[in-house]
C-alpha positions as CSV (number, residue, x, y, z in Angstrom):
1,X,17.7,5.7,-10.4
2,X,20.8,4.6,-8.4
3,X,23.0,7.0,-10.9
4,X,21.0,9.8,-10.1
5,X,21.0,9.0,-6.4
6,X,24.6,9.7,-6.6
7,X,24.5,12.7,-7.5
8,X,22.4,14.6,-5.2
9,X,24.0,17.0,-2.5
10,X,22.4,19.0,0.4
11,X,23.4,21.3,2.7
12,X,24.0,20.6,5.9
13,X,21.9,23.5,7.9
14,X,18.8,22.0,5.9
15,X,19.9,18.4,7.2
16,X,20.0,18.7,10.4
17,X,16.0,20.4,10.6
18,X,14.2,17.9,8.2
19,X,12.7,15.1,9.8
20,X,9.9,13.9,7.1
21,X,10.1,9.9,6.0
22,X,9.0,9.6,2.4
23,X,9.0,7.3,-0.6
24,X,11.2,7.9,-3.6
25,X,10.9,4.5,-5.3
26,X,9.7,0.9,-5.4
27,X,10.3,-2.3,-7.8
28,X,9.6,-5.3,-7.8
29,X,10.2,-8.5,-10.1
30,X,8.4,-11.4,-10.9
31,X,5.7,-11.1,-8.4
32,X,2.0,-12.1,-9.7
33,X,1.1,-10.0,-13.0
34,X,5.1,-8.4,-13.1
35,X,7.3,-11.0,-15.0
36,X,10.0,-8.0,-15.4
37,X,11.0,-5.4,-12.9
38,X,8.8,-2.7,-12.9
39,X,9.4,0.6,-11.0
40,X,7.3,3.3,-9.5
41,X,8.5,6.6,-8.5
42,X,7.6,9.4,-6.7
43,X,10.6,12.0,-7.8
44,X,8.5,15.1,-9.4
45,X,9.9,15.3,-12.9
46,X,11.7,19.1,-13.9
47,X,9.4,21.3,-15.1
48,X,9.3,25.4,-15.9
49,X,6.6,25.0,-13.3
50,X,8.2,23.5,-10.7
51,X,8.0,26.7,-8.5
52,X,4.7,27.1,-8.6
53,X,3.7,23.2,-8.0
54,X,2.8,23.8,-4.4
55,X,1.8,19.8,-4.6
56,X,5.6,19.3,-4.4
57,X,7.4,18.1,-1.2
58,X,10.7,20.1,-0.7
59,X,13.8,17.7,0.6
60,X,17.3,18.7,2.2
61,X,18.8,17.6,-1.1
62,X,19.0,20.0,-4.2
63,X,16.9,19.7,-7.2
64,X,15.4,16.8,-5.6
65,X,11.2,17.2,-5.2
66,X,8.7,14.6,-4.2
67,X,5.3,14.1,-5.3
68,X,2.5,13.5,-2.7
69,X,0.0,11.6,-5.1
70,X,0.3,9.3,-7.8
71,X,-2.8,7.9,-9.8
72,X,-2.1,4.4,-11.7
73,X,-4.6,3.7,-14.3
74,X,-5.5,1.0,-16.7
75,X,-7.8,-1.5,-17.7
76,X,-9.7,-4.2,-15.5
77,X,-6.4,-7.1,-14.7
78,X,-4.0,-4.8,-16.1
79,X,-2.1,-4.9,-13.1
80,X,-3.1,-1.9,-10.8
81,X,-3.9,-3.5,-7.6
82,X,-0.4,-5.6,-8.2
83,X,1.0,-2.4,-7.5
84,X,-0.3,-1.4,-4.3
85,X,-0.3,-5.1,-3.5
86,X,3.3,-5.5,-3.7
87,X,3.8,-2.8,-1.5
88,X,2.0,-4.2,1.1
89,X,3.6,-7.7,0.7
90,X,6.5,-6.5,1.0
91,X,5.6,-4.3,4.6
92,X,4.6,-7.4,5.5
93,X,7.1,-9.7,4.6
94,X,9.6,-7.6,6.8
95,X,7.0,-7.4,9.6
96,X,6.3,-11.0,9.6
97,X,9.3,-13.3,8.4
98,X,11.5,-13.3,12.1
99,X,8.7,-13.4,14.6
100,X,5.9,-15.1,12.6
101,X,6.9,-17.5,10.6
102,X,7.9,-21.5,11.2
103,X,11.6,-21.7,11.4
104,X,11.3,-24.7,9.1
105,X,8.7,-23.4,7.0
106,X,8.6,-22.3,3.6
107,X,8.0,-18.6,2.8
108,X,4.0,-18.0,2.4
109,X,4.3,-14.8,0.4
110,X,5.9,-16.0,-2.8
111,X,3.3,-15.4,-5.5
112,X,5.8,-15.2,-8.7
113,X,4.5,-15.0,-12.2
114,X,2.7,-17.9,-13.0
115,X,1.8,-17.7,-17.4
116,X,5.9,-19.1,-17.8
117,X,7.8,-21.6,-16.6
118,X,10.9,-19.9,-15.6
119,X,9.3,-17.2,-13.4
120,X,7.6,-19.8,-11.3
121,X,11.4,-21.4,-10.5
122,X,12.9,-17.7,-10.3
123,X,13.2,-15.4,-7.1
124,X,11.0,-12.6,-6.6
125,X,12.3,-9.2,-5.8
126,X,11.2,-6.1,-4.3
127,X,13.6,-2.8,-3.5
128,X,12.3,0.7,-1.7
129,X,14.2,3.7,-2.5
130,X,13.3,6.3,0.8
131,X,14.0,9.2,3.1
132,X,14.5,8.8,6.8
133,X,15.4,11.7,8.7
134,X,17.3,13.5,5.5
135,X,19.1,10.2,4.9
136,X,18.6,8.2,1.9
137,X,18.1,4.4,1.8
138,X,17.7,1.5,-0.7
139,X,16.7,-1.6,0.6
140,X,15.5,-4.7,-1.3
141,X,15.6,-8.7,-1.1
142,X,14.9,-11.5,-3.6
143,X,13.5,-14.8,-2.6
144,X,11.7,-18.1,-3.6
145,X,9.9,-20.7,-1.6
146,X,12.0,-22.1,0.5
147,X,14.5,-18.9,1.8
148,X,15.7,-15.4,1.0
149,X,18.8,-15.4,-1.7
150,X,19.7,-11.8,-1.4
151,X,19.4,-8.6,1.1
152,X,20.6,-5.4,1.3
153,X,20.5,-2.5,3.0
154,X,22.6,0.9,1.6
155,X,23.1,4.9,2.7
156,X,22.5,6.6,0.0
157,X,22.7,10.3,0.9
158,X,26.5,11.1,0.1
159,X,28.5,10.9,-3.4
160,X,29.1,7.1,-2.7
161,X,26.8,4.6,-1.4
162,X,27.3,3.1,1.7
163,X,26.4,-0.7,2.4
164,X,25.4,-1.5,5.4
165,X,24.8,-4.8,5.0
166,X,24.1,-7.6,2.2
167,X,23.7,-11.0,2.5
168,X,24.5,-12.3,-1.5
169,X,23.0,-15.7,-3.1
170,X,26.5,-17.3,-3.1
171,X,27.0,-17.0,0.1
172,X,24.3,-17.4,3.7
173,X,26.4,-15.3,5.6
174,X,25.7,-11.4,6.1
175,X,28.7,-9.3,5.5
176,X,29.0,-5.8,7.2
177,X,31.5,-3.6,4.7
178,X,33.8,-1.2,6.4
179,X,32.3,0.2,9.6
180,X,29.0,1.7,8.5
181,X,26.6,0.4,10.4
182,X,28.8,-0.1,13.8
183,X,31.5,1.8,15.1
184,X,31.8,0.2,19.0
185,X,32.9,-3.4,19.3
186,X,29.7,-3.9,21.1
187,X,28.0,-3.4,18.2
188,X,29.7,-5.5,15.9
189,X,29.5,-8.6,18.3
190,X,26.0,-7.7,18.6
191,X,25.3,-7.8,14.7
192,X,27.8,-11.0,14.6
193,X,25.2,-12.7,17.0
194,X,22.1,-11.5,15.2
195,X,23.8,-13.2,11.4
196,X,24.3,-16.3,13.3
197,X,21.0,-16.4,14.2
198,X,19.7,-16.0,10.6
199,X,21.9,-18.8,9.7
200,X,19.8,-21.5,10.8
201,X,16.4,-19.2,9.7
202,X,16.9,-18.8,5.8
203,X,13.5,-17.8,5.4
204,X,13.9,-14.6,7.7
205,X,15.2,-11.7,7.2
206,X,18.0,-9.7,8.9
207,X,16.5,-6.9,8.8
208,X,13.6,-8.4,10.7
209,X,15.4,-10.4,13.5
210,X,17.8,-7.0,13.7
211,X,14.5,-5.2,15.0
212,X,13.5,-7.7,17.3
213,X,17.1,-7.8,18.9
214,X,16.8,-3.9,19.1
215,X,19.9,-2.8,17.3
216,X,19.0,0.9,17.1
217,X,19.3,2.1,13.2
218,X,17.5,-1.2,11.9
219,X,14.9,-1.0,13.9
220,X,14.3,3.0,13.1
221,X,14.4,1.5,9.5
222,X,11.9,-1.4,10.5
223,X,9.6,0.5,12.1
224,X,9.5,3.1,9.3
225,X,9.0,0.2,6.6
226,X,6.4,-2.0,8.7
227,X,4.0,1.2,10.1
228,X,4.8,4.0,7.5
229,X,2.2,2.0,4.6
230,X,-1.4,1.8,5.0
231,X,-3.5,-0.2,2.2
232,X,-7.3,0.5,1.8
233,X,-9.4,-1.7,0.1
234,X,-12.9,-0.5,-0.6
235,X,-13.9,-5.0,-0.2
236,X,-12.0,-4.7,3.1
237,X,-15.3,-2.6,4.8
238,X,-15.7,-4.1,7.6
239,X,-12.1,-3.5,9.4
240,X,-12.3,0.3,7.7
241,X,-14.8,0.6,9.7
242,X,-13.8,-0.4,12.9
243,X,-10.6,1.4,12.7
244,X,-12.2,4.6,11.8
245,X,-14.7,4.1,15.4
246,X,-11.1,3.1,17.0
247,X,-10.1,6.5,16.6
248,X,-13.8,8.1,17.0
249,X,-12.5,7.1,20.8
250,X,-10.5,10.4,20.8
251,X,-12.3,13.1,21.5
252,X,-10.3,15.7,18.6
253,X,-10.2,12.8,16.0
254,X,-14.2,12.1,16.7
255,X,-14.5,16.3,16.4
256,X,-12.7,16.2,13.2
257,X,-14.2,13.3,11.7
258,X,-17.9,14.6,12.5
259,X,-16.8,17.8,10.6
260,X,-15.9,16.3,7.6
261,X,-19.0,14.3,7.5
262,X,-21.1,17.3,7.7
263,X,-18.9,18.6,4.8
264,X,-19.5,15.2,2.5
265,X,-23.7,16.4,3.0
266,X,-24.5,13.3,4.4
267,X,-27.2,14.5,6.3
268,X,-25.3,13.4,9.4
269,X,-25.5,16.2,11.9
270,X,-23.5,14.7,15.3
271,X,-21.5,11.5,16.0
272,X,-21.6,9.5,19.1
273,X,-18.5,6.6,20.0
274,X,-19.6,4.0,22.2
275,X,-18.2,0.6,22.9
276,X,-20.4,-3.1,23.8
277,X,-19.2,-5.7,25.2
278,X,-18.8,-8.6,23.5
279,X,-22.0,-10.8,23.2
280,X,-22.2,-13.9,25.6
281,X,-22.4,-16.1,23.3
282,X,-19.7,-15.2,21.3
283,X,-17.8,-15.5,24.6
284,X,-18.8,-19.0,25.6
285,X,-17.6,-20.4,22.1
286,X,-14.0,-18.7,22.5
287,X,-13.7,-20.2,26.5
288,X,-15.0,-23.6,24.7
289,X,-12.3,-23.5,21.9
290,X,-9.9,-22.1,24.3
291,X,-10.6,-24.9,27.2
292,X,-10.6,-27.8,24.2
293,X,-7.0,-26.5,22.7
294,X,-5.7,-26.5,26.3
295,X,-6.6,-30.2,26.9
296,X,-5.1,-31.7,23.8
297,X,-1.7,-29.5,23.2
298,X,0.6,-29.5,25.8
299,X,2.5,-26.4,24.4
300,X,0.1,-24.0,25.9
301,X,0.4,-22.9,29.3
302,X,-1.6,-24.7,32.1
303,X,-2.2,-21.1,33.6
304,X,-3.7,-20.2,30.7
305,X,-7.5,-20.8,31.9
306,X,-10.3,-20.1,30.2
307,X,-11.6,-18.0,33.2
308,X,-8.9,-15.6,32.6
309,X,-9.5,-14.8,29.0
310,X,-10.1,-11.0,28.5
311,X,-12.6,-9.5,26.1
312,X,-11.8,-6.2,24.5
313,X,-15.2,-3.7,24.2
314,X,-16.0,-3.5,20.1
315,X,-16.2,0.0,19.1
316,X,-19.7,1.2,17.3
317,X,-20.3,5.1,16.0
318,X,-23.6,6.2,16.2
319,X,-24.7,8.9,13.4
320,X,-27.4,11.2,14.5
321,X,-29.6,12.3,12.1
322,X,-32.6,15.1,12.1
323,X,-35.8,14.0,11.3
324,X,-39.9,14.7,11.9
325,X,-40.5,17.3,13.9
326,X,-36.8,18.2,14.5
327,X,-36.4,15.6,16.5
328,X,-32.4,14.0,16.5
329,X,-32.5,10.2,15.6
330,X,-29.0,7.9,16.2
331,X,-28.8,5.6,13.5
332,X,-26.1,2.4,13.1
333,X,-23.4,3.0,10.4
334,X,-25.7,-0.5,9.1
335,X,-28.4,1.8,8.2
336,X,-26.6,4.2,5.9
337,X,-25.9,4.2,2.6
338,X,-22.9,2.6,0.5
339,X,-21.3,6.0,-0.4
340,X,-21.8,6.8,3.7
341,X,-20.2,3.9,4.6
342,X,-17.4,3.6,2.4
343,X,-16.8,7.6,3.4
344,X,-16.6,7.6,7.1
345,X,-14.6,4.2,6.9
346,X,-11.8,6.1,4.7
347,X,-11.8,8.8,7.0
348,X,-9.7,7.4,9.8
349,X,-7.1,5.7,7.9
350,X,-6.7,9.4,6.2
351,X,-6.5,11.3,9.4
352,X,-4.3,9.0,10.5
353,X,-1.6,9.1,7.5
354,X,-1.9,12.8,7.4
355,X,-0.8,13.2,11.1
356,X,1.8,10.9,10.9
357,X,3.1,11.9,7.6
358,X,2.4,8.0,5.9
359,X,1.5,6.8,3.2
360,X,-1.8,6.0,1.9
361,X,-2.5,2.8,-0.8
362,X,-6.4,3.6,-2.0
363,X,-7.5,0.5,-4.6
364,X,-10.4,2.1,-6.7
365,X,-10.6,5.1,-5.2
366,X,-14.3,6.1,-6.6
367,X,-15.7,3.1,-5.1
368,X,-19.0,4.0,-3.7
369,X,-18.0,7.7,-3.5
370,X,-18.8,10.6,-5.5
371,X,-16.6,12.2,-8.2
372,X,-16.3,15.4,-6.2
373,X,-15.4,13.4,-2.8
374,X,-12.9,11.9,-5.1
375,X,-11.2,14.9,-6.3
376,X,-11.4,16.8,-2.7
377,X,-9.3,13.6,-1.0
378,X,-6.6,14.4,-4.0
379,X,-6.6,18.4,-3.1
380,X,-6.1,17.2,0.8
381,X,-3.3,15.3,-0.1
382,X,-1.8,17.9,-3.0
383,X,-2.2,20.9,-0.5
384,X,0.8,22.0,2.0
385,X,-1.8,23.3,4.2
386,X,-3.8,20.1,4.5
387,X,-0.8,17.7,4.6
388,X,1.9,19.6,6.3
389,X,3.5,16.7,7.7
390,X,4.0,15.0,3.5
391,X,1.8,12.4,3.8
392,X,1.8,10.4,0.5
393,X,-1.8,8.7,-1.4
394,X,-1.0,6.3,-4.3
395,X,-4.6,5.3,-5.4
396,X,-5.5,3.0,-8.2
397,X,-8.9,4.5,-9.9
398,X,-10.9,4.3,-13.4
399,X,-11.9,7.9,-13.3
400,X,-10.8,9.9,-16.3
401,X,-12.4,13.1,-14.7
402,X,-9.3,13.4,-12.7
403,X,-6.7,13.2,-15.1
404,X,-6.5,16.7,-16.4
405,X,-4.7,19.6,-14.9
406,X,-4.7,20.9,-12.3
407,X,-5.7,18.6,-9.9
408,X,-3.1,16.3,-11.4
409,X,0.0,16.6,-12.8
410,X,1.3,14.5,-15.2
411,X,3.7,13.1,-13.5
412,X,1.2,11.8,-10.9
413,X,-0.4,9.7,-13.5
414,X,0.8,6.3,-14.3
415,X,-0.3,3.6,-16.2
416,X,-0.5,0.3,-16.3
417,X,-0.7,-2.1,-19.5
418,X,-0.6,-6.5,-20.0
419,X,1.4,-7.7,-22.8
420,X,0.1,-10.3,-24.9
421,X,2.0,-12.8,-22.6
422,X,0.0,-11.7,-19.6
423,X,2.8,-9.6,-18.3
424,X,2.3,-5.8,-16.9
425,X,3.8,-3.4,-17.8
426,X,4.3,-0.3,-15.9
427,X,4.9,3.4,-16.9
428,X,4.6,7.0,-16.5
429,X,2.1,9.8,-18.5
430,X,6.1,11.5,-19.3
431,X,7.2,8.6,-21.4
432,X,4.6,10.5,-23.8
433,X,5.8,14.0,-23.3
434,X,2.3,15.6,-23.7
435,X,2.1,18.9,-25.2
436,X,1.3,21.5,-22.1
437,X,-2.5,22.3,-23.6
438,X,-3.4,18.4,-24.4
439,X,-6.7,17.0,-23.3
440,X,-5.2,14.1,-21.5
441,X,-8.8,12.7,-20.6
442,X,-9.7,12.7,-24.2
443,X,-5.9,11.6,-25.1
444,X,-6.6,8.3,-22.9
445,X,-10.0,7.7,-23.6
446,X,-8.5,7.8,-27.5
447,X,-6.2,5.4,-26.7
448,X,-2.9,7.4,-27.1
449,X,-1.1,6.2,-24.1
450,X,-2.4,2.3,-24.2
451,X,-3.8,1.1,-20.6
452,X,-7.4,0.8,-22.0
453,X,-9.2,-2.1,-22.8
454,X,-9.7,-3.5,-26.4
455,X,-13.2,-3.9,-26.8
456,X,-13.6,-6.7,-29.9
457,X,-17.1,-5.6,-30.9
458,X,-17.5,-9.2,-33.4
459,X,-17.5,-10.7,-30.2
460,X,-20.3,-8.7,-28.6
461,X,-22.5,-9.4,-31.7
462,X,-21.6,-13.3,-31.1
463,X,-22.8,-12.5,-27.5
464,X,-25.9,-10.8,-27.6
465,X,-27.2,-11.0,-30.9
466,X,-29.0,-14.7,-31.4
467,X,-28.0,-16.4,-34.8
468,X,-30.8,-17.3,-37.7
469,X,-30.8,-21.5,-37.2
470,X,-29.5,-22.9,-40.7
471,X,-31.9,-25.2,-43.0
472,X,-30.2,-28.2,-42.2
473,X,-31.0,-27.9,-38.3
474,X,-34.5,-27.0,-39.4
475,X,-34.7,-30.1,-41.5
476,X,-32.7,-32.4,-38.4
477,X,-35.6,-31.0,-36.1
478,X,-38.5,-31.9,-38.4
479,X,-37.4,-35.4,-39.2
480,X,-37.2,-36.3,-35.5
481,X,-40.2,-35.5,-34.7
């Protein structure tokens, strides 16, 4: 990957008009189910076709495409959700580390591979190749419990990388090569005093505490890393929920969302946002909690009465439905069905990432939702018209009906497979190099590119079928009596 990055070349009239953010890469190492690095990419393999793939995302740098779906499959603990789970640990790792964590604390989000020794005494690591205003990045850090033992940020985009910055396990200090991340004085003091403050916090990152002390390029970088990924868990309902009625507050959102509602044949034929105060009992307990942590810890502010606590309004959607008599009937989203629910709660967190041109993580995409629904949020995403701003959706899912041209190409689909050591592995369809007219659905299903369960059918018959008692249990039973 970092050879290849090398290479690449652009044209600087194209440069200076492309403003998408996107995701060329990810690994990470030793984190839960992934002993070894494992790496997932988004660069659209050459094909013949490539000119017709309108599911491709065009870039200021030659023969250099992006894909705006992936699928990862594989069998139940294979690993899928460790995917989209290290993503989001490591968004909020850099979110969190400066501004959230104790000074003197260890680092709550190392999770290393736990079925060896070693790997639970190793660092984990975790590096993002992307593209930020038509320059290209690589950022990574390792760390264990205690502290972070590596960081790096580098450019990219030209023949040569750049480093910006690296702080190496030898060494606690941050070194800042050349000039290219500052060219003033002012900004070199001004990343000197940032360093020394990480000296004392070994379990922040620079990157983090840069953002906070507003130097300008690290916190366009921060912001990008920390806001541009959105995970979705279909077990995470509740908060879907609410962030879809959020934006049901906005009149053009709550138009658009209504539509598409109507579209999934829900019956649903209007939607009304309204917001309710918090209940008054719910209140009391907070100013109780609040006045009782005010009287015994002295760190909180004396000003900061209970009186003066604010309550924010809770956002409920109302969906109206037709019923006897033509008659219009507002129902709570409590009332609907699963498939209802789990539908409008996806559809603000997809709005949202195809406005702002993020990135969508999905776990089990078909969860509660109907094959077609499936299959039209993966045309949304594939289609320049629907995502003109590149949006990207990396879903984990089970169904095989998608894998076959042309909602998918093949390489969108990814797999994911445990080693008889527990450990996943990680790995695209074109490792296979399937012939252009294969059935990949039946391909999978057969087994010819792993990520499937073994099903040991001895052990079924040991589990459902009840053994014929032997004579000599027969004979123990009689005597006793």
């Amino acid at each position: 990957m970092q050879k290849w990055i090398s290479s690449i070349f652009f044209t600087q009239s194209t440069i200076l008009h492309y403003d998408f953010s996107m995701l060329l890469s990810f690994r990470c190492k030793n984190f839960r189910s992934f002993r070894e690095e494992q790496e997932l990419s988004l660069i659209a393999a050459k094909t013949r076709a490539d000119k017709k793939r309108e599911s491709l995302i065009d870039t200021p740098f030659e023969d250099l495409k992006l894909l705006r779906c992936v699928a990862l499959y594989g069998a139940n603990a294979s690993g899928k959700s460790n995917v989209l789970d290290a993503l989001a640990t490591f968004r909020r790792i850099i979110s969190n580390s400066w501004r959230s964590w104790k000074p003197d604390g260890p680092i709550p989000e190392f999770d290393p591979f736990l079925l060896d020794e070693s790997s639970q005494k190793d660092t984990t690591s975790f590096e993002l190749t992307f593209l930020l205003k038509a320059h290209l990045y690589r950022y990574g850090f390792s760390y264990d419990r205690q502290k972070f033992t590596e960081e790096f940020l580098i450019d990219a985009t030209g023949r040569n990388d750049r480093i910006l910055f690296f702080r190496s396990p030898d060494s606690e200090t941050i070194r800042f090569p050349g000039r290219n991340l500052w060219s003033a004085a002012s900004e070199k003091r001004h990343l000197q005093e940032i360093a020394r403050d990480i000296s004392a916090r070994p379990n922040s990152l620079f990157l983090s505490a840069a953002a906070q002390r507003a130097f300008p390029l690290l916190l366009e970088i921060y912001s990008y890393l920390t806001k541009n990924f959105k995970p979705l868990h279909w077990k995470n309902m509740e908060n879907r929920q609410r962030y879809t009625a959020e934006m049901c507050a906005d009149e053009e959102f709550c138009k658009r969302i209504h539509i598409l509602m109507r579209f999934a044949d829900a019956g649903i034929v209007d939607i009304k946002a309204i917001h309710r105060d918090f209940p008054e009992e719910i209140k009391k307990r907070i100013s109780i909690i609040t006045k009782a942590l005010k009287e015994n810890d002295l760190r909180l502010s004396p000003d900061a009465t209970d009186e003066s606590l604010e309550f924010p309004s809770i956002p409920e959607v109302k969906m109206i439905h037709t019923g006897a008599g033509g008659h219009q009937y507002p129902l709570d989203e409590s009332k609907e069905s699963d498939g209802t629910e789990a539908f409008f709660s996806a559809l603000g967190p997809i709005l949202d990432a195809l406005s702002k041109g993020e990135t969508l993580l999905i776990d089990e995409l078909e969860s509660s939702l109907h094959p077609m629904l499936s299959r039209r949020f993966i045309q949304i995403f594939n289609s320049p018209e629907f995502n003109p701003n590149g949006a990207q959706f990396i879903f984990t899912t089970h169904n095989s009906n998608l894998l076959n041209p042309p909602l998918l190409s093949r390489d969108q689909i990814w797999f994911t497979e445990k080693s008889n050591e527990g450990a996943t592995k990680l790995y695209p369809l074109t490792d296979y190099q399937p012939r252009t007219n294969q059935n990949i659905e039946l391909g999978y299903l057969g087994g010819r590119f792993g990520a499937t369960p073994f099903l040991d059918e001895q052990l079924l018959r040991e589990a459902l079928i009840l053994q014929e008692p032997d004579q000599a249990s027969l004979n123990f039973s009689a005597e006793s009596k």
